[in-house]
Backbone as CSV, one residue per row, in Angstrom:
resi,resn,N_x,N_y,N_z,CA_x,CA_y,CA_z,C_x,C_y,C_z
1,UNK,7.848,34.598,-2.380,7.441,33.388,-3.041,6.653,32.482,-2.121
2,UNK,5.943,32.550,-1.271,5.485,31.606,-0.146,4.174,31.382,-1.108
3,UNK,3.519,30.923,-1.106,2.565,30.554,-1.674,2.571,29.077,-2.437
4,UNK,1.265,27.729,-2.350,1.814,26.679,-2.211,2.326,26.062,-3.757
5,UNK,3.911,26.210,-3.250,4.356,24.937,-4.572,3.677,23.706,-4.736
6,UNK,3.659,23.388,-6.048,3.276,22.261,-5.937,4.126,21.555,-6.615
7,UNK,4.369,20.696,-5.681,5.327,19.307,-5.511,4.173,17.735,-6.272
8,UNK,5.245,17.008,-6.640,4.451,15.654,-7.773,4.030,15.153,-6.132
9,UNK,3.125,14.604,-6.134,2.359,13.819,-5.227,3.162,11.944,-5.261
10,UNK,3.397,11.734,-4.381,4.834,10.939,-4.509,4.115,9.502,-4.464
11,UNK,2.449,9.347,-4.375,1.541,8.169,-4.046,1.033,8.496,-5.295
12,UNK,0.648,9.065,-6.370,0.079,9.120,-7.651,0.790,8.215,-8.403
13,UNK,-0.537,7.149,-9.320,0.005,6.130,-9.893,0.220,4.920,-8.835
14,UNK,-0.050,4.870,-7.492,0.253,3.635,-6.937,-1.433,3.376,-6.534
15,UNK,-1.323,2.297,-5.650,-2.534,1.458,-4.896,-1.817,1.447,-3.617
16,UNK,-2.632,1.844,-2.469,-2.524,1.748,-1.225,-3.803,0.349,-0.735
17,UNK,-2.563,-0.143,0.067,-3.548,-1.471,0.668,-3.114,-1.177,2.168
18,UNK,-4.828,-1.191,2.793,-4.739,-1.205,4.223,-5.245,-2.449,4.618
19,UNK,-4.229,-2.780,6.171,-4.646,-3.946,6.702,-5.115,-3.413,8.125
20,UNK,-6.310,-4.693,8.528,-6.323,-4.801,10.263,-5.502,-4.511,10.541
21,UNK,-4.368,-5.164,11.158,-2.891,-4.526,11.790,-2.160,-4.493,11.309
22,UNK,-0.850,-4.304,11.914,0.355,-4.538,11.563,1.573,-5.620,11.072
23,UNK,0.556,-6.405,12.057,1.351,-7.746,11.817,1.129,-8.187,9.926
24,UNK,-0.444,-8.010,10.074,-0.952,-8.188,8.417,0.150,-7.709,7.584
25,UNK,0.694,-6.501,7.608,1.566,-5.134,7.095,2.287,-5.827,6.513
26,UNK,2.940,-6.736,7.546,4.582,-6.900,7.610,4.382,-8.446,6.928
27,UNK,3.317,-8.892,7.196,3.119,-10.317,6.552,3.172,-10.321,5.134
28,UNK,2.034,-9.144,4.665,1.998,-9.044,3.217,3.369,-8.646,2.528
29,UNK,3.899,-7.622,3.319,5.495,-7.322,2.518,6.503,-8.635,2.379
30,UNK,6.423,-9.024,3.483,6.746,-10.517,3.116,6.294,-11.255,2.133
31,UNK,5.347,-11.243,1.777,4.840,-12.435,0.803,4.834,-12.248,-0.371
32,UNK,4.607,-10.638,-0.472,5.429,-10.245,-2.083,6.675,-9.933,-2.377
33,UNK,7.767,-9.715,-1.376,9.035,-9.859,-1.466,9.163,-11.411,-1.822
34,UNK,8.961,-12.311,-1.699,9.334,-13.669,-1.959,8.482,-13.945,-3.349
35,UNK,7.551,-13.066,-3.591,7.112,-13.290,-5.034,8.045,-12.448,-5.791
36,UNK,8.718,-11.517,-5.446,9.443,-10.623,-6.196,8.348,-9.744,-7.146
37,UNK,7.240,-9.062,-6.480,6.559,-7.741,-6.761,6.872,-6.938,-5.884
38,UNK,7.106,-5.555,-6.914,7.362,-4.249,-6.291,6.696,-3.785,-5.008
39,UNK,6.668,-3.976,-4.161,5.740,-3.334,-2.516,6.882,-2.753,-1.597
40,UNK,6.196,-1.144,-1.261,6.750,-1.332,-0.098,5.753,-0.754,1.074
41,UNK,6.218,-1.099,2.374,5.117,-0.982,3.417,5.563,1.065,3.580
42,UNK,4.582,1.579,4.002,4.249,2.943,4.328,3.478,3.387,5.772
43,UNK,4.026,4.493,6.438,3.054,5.136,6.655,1.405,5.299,6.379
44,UNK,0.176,4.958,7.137,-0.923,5.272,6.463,-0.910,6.275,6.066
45,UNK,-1.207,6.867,4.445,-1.531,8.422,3.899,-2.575,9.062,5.101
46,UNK,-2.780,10.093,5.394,-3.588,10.833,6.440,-5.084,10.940,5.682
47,UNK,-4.827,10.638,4.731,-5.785,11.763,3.436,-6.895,10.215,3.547
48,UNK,-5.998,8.999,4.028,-6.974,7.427,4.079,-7.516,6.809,5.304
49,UNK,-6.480,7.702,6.323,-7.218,7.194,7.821,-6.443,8.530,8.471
50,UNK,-7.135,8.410,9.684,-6.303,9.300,10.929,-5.752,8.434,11.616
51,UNK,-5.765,6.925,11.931,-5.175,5.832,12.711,-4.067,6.112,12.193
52,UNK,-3.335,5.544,12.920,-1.975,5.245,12.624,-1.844,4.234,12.492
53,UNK,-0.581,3.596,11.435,-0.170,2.016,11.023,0.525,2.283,9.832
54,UNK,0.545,0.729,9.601,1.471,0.649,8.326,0.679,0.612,7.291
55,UNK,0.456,0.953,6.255,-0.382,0.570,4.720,1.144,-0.060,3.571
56,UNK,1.059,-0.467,2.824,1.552,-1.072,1.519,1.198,-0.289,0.487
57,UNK,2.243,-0.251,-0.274,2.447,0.891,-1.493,2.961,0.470,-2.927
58,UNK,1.840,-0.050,-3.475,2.415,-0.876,-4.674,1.913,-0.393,-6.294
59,UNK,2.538,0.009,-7.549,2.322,0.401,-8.772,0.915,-0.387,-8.754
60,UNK,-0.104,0.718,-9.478,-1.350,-0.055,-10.469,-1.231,-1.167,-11.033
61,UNK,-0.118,-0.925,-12.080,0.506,-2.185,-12.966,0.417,-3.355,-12.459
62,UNK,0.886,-3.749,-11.061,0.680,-4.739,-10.176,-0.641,-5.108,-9.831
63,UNK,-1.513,-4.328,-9.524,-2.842,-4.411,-8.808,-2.958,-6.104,-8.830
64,UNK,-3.524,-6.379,-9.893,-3.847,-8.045,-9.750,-2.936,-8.746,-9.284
65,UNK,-1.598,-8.846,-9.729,-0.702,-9.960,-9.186,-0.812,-9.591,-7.851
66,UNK,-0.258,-8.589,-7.541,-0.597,-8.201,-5.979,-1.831,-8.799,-5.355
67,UNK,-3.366,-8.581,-5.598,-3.985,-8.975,-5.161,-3.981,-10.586,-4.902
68,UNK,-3.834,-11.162,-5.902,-3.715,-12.659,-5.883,-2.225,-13.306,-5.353
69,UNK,-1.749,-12.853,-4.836,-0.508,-13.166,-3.797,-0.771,-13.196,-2.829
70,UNK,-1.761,-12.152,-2.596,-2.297,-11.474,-1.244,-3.516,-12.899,-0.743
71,UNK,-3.958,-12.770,-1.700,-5.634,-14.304,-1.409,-4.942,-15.293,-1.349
72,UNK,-4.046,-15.474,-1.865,-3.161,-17.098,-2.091,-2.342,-17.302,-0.505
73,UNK,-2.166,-16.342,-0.115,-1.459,-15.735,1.014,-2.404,-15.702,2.364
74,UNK,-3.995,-16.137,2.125,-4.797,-15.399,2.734,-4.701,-14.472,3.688
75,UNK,-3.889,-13.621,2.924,-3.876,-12.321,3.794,-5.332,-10.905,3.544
76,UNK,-6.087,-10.920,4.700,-6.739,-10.140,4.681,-6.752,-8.553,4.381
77,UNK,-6.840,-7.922,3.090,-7.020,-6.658,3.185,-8.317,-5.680,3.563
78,UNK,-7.704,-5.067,4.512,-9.295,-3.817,4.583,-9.889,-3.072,3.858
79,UNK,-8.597,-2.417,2.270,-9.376,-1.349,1.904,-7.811,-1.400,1.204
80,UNK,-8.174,-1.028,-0.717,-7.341,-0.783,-1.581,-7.771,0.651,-2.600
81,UNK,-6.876,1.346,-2.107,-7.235,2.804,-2.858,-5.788,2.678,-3.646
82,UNK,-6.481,3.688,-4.868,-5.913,3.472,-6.464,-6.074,5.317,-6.213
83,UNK,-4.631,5.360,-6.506,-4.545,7.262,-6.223,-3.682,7.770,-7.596
């Protein structure tokens, strides 16, 4: 049986948000934990950078509130992929 299973892709259906650093990371999880939207911080997917860091992992459904927590927050994002 070796041949590749395929397993549900466990980031399908979310939005990945990358920041400058880390600190950003941990800022933004903060700021939507106190809004009470679904986020959680991640591993960068490999498939979005080879750097290493933290990215944020939040449902589509969210996209906007998320985003506008995030500006209200002025927290800078680098790059929001919808997978």
């Amino acid at each position: 049986m070796g041949g590749g299973s395929s397993r549900p892709d466990p980031l399908a259906g979310s939005v990945i948000f990358t920041f400058d650093s880390t600190h950003m990371a941990l800022k933004a999880e903060q700021v939507l934990k106190q809004a009470r939207l679904p986020a959680m911080l991640i591993p960068v997917p490999r498939r979005l950078s080879s750097l290493c860091g933290l990215a944020l992992k939040a449902e589509q459904a969210c996209l906007a509130a998320v985003q506008e927590e995030l500006e209200r927050a002025r927290i800078r994002v680098e790059s929001i992929h919808c997978l």
